[in-house]
Every structure is written in C-alpha cells, then in structure tokens.
DSSP file (Angstrom, degrees, kcal/mol; ACC not computed):
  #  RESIDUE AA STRUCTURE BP1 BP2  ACC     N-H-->O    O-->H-N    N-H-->O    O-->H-N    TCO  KAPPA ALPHA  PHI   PSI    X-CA   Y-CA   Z-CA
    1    1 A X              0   0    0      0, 0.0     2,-0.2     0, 0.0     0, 0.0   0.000 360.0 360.0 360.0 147.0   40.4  -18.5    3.0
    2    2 A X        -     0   0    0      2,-0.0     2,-0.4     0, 0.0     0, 0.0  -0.594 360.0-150.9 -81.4 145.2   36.6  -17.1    2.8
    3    3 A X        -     0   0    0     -2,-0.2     2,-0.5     2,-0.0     0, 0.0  -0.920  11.1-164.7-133.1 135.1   35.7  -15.6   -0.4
    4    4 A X        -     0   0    0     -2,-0.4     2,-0.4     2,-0.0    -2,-0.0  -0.801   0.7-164.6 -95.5 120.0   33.4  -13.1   -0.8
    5    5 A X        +     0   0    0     -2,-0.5     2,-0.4     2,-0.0    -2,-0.0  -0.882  10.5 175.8 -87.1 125.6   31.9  -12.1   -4.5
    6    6 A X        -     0   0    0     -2,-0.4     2,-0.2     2,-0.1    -2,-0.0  -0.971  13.5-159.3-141.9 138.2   30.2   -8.8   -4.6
    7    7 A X        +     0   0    0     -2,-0.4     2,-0.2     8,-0.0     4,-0.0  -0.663  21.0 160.4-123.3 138.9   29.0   -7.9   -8.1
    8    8 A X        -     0   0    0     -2,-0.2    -2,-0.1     3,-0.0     6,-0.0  -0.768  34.6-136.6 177.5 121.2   28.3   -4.1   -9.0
    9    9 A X  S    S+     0   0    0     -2,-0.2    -2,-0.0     1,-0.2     0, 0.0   0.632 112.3  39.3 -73.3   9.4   28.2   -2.9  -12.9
   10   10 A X  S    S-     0   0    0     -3,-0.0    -1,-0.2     0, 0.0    -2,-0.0   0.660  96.9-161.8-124.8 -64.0   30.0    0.0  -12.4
   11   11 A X        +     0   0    0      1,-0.1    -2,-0.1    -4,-0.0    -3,-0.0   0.914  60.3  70.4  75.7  38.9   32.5   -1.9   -9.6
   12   12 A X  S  > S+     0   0    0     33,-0.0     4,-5.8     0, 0.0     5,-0.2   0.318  89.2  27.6-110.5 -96.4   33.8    1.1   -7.7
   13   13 A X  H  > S+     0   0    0      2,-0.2     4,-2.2     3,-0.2    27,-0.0   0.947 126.3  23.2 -53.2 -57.6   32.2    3.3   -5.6
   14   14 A X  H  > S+     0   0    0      1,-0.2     4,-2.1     2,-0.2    -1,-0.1   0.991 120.4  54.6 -49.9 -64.5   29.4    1.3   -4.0
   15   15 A X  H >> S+     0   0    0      1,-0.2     4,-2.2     2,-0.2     3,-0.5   0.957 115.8  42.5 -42.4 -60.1   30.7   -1.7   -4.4
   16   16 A X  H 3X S+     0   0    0     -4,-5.8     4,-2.7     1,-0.2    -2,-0.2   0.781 104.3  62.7 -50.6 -13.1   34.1   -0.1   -2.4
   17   17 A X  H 3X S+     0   0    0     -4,-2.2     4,-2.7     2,-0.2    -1,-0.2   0.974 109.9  39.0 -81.4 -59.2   32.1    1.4   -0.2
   18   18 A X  H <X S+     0   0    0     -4,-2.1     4,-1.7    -3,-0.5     5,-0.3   0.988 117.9  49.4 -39.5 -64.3   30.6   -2.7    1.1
   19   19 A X  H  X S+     0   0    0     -4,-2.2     4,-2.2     2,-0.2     5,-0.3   0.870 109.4  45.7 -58.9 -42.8   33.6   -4.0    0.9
   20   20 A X  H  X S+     0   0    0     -4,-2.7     4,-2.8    -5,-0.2     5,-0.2   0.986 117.0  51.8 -47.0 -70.0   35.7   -1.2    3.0
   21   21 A X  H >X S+     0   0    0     -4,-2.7     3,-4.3     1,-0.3     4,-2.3   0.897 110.3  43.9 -27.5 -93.4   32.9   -1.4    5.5
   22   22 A X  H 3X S+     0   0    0     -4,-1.7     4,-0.7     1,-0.3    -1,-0.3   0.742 112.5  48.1  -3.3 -67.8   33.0   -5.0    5.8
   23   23 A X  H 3X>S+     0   0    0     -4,-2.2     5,-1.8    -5,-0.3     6,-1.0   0.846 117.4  46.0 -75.3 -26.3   36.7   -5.6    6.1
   24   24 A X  H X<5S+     0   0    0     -3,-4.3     3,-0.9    -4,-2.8    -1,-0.3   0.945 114.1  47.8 -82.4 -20.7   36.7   -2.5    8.8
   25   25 A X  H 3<5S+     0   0    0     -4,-2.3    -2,-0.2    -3,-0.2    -1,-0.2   0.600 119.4  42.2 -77.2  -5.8   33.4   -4.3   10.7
   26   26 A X  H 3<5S-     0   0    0     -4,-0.7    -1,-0.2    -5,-0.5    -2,-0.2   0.568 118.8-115.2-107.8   2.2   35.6   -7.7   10.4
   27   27 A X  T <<5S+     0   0    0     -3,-0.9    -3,-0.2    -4,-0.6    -4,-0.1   0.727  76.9 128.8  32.1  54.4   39.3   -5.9   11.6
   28   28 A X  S   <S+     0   0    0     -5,-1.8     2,-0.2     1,-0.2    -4,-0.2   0.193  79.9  20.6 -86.1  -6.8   40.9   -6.5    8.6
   29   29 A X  S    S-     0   0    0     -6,-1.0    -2,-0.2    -5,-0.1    -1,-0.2  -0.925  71.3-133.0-156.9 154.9   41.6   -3.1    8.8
   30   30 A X  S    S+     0   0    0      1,-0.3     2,-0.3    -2,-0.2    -1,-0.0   0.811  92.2  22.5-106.6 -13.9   41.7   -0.6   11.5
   31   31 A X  S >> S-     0   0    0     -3,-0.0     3,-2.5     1,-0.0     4,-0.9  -0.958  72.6-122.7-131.8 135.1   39.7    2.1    9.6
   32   32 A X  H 3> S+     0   0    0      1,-0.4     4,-2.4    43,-0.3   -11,-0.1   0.490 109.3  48.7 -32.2 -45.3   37.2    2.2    6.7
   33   33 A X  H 3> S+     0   0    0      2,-0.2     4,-2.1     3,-0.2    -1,-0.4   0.932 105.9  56.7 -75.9 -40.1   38.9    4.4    4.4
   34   34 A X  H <4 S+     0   0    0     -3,-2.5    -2,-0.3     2,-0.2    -1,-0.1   0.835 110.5  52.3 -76.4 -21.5   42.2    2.4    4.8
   35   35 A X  H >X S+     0   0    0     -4,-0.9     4,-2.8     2,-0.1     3,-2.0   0.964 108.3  50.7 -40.3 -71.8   39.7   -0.5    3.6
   36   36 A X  H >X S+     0   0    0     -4,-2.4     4,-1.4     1,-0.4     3,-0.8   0.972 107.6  47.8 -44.3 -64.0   38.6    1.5    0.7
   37   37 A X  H 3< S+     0   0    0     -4,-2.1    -1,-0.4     1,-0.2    23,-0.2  -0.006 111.9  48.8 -66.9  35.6   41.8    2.3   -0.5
   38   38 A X  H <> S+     0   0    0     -3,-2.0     4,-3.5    -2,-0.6     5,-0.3   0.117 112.6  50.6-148.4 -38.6   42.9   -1.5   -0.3
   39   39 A X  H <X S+     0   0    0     -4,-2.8     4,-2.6    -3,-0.8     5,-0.3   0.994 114.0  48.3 -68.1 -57.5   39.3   -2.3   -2.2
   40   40 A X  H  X>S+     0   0    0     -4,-1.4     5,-2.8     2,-0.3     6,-0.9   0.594 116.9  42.3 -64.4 -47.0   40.6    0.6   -5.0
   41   41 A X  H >45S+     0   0    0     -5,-0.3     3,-1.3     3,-0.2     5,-0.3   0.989 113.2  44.3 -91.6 -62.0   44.2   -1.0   -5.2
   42   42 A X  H 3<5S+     0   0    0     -4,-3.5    -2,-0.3     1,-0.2    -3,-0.2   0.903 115.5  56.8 -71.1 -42.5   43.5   -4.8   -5.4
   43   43 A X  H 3<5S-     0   0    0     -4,-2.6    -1,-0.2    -5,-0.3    -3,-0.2   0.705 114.0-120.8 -62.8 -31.0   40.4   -3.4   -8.2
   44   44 A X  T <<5S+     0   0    0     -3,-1.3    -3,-0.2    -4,-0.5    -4,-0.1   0.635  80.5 123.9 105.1  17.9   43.2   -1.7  -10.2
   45   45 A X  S   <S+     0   0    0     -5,-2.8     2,-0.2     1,-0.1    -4,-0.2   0.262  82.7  25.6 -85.8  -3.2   41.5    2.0   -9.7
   46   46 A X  S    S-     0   0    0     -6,-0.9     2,-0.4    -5,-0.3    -2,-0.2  -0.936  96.6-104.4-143.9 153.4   44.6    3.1   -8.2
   47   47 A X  S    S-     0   0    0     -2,-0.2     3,-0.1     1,-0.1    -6,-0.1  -0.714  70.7 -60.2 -77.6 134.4   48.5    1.8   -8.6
   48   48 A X        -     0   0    0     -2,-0.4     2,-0.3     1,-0.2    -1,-0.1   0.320  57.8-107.2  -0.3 134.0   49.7   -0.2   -5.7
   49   49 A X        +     0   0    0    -12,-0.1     8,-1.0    -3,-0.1     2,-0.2  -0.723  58.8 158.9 -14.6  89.6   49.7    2.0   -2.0
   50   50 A X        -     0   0    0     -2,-0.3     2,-0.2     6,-0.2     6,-0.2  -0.528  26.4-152.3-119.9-175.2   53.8    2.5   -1.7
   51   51 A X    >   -     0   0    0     -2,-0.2     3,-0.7     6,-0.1     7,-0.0  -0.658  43.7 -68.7-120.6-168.3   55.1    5.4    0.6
   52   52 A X  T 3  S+     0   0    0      1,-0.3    -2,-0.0    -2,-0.2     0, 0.0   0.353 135.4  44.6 -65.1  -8.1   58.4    7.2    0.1
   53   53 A X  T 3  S-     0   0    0      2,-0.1    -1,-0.3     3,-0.0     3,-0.1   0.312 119.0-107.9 -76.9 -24.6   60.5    4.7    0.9
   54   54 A X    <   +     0   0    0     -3,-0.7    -2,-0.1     1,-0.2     2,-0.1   0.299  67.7 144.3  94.9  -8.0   58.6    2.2   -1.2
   55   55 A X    >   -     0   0    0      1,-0.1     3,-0.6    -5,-0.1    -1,-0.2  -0.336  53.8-110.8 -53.2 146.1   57.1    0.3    1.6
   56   56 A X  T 3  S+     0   0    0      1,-0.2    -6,-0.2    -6,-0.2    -1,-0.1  -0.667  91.7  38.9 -89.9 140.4   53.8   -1.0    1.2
   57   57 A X  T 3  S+     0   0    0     -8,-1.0    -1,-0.2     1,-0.4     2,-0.2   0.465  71.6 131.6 111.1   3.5   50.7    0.5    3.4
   58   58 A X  S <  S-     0   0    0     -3,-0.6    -1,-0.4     1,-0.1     2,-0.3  -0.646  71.1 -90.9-109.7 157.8   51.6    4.2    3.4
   59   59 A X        -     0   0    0     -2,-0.2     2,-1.0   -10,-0.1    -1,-0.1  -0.421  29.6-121.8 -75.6 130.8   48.5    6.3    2.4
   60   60 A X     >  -     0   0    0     -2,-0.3     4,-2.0     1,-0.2     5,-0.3  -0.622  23.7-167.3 -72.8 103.0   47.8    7.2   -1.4
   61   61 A X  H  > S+     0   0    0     -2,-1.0     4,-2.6     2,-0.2     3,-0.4   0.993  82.4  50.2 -65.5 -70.4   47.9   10.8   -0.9
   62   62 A X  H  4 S+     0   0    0      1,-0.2     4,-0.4     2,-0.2    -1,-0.1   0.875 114.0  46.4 -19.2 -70.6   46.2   11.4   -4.9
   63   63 A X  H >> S+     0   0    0      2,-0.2     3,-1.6     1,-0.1     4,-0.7   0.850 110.2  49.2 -49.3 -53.9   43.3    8.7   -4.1
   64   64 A X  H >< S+     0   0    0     -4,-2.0     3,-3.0    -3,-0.4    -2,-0.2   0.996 112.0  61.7 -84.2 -47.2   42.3   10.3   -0.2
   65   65 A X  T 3< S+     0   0    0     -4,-2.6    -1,-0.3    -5,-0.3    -2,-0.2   0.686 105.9  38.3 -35.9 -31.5   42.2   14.0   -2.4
   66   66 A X  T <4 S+     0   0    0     -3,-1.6     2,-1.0    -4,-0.4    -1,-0.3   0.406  90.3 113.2-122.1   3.1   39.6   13.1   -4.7
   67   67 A X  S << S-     0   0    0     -3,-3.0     5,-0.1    -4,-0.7    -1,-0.1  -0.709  73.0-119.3 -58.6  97.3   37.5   11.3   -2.1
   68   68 A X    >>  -     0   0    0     -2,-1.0     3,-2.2     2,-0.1     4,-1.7   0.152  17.5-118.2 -66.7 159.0   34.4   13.3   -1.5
   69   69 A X  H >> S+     0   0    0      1,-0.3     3,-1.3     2,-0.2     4,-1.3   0.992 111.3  56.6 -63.7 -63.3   33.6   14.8    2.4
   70   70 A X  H 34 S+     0   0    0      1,-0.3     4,-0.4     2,-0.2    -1,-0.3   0.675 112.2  35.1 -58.1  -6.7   30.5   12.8    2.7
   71   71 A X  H <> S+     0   0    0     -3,-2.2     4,-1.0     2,-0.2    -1,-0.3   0.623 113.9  54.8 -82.3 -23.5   32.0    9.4    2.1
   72   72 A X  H XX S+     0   0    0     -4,-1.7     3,-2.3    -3,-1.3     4,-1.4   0.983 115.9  46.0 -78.7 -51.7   35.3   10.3    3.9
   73   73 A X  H 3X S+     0   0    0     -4,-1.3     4,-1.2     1,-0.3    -1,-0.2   0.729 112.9  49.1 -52.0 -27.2   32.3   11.3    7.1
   74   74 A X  H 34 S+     0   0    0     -5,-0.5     4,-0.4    -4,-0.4    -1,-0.3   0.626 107.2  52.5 -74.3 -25.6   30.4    8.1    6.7
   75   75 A X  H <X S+     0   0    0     -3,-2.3     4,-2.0    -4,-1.0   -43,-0.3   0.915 112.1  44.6 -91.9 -37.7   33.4    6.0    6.8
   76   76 A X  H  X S+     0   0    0     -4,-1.4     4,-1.4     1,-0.2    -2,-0.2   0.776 111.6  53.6 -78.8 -15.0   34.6    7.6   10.2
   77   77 A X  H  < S+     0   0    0     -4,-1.2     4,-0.3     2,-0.2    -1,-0.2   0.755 119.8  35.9 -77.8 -14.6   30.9    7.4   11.7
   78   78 A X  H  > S+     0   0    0     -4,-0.4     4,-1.8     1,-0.2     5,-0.3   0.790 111.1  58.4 -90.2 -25.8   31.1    3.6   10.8
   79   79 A X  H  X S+     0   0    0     -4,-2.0     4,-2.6     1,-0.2    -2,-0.2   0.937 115.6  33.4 -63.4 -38.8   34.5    3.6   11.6
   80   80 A X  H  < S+     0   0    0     -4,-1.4     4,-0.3     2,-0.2    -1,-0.2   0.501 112.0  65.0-107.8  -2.9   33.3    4.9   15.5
   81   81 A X  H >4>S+     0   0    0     -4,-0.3     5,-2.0     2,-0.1     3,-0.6   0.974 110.6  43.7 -60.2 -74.6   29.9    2.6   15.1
   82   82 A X  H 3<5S+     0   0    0     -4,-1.8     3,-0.3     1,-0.3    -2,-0.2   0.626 110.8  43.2 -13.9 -62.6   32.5   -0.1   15.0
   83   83 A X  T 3<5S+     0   0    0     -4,-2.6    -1,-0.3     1,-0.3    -3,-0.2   0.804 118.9  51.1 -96.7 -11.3   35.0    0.7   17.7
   84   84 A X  T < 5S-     0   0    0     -3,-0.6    -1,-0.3    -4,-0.3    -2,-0.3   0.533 100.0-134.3 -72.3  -1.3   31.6    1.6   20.2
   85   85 A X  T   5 +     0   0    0     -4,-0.5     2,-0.7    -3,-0.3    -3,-0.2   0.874  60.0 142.9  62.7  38.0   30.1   -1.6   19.3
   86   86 A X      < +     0   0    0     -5,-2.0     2,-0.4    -6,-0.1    -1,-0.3  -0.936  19.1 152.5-108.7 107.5   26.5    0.7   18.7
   87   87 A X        -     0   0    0     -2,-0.7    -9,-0.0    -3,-0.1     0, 0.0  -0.911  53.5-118.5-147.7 135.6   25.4   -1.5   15.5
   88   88 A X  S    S+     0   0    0     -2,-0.4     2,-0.4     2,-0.1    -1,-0.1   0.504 101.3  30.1 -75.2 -18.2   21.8   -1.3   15.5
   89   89 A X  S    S-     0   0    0      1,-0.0     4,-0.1     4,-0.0     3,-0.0  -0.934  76.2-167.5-111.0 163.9   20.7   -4.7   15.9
   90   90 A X        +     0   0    0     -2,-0.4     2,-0.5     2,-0.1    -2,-0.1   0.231  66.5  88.7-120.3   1.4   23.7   -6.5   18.1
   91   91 A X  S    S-     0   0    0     -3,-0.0    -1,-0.1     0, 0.0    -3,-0.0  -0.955  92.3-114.5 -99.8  99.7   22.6   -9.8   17.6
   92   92 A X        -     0   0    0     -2,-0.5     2,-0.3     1,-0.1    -2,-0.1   0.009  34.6-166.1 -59.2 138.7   24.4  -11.1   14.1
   93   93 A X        -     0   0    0     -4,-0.1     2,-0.2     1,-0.0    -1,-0.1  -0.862  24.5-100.3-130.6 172.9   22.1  -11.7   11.6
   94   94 A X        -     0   0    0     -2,-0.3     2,-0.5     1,-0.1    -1,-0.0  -0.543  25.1-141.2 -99.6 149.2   22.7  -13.6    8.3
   95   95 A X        +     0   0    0     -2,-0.2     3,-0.1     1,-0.1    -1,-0.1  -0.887  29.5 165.8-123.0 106.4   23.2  -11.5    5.2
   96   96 A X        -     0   0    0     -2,-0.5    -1,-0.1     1,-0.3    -2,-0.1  -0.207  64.7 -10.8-114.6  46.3   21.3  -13.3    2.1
   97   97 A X        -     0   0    0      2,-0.0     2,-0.5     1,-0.0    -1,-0.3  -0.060  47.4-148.8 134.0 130.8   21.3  -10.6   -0.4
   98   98 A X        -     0   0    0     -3,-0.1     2,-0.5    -2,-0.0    -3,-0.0  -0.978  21.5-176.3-119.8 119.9   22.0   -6.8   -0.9
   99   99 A X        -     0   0    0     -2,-0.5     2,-0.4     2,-0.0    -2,-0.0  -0.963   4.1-176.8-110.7 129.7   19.6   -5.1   -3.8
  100  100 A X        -     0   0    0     -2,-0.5     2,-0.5     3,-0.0    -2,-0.0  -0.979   5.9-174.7-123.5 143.3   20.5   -1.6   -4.4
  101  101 A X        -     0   0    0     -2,-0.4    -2,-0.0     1,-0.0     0, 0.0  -0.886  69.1 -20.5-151.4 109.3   18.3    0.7   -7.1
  102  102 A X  S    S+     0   0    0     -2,-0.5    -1,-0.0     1,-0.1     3,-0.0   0.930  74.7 179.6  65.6  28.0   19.5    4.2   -7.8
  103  103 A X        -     0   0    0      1,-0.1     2,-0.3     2,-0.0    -1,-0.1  -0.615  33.3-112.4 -70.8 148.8   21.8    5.2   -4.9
  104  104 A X        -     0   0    0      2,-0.0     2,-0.7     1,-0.0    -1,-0.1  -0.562  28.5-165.2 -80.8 151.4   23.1    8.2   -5.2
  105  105 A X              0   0    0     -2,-0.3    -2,-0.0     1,-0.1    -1,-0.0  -0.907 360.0 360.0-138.0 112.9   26.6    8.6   -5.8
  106  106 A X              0   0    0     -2,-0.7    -1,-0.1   -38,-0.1   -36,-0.0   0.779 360.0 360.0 -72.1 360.0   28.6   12.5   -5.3
C-alpha cells in the first residue's frame, strides 16, 4: 500500500477537501463528496457511514446536511473535471509540496 501524509493544524476541512479530491481524481471513489465523507469517518469527525440495515457505505445523512453549497458545488465541478478528463494541464506532473496561507473556509 502507498501512503500519503497530509498535515493541516486544524485537520478537517481543507485537509478533507485534498484528500476527497485526490481519492476521487485516483477512483478510489466514484464521487468527491463520497471521498469526503470517507476522509471525515476514518478522521473520527463523524461515527462510522452505516445505512439502515447497518451495512457499511450508505450516505451519513447528518454529515451531507451541514456541508456548505459551495463545497458540495466544487466537489461536483471536480467531480465532472474528472469524469471529462478537462484537468488543466493533462500531462501528470509531480506534486512536491502544497503551502496554503489563509484560505478561506465557509
């Protein structure tokens, strides 16, 4: 297995926000929020993803509620970057460091 470390002092939003992305740009998941919620539950920021049967995978109905419109719209425009293959450069390039200073966060 690869492992990825991604460090953020806060370790929620932002941070979920890479990681969702990622996992949906790698098809580890077939959309960005079901990434996010995956980042949210292994992070402990929500209790384990059951449905009503108790199967695992069914959508945290609580968690999608309190997700604000502009991440849930940024995750389906990456989500549909993704399945058009329109990634602004298309030639992979190698990712040696992400600095972030003062994003905003709703």
């Amino acid at each position: 297995h690869t492992v990825a470390c991604v460090y953020c002092a806060n370790g929620k939003t932002r941070t979920g926000v890479v990681v969702a992305c990622y996992l949906r740009f790698c098809n580890d998941v077939q959309e960005a929020l079901k990434g996010f919620e995956l980042f949210c539950e292994r992070r402990g920021i929500i209790p384990g993803i059951v449905g009503k049967d108790g199967a695992p995978g069914s959508r945290n109905n609580d968690m999608l509620d309190n997700i604000p419109p502009s991440l849930r719209q940024f995750f389906r425009n990456f989500d549909e970057a993704v399945s058009r293959k329109q990634y602004p450069f298309p030639e992979p390039l190698l990712l040696q460091s992400v600095d972030l200073h003062g994003v905003p966060v709703d």
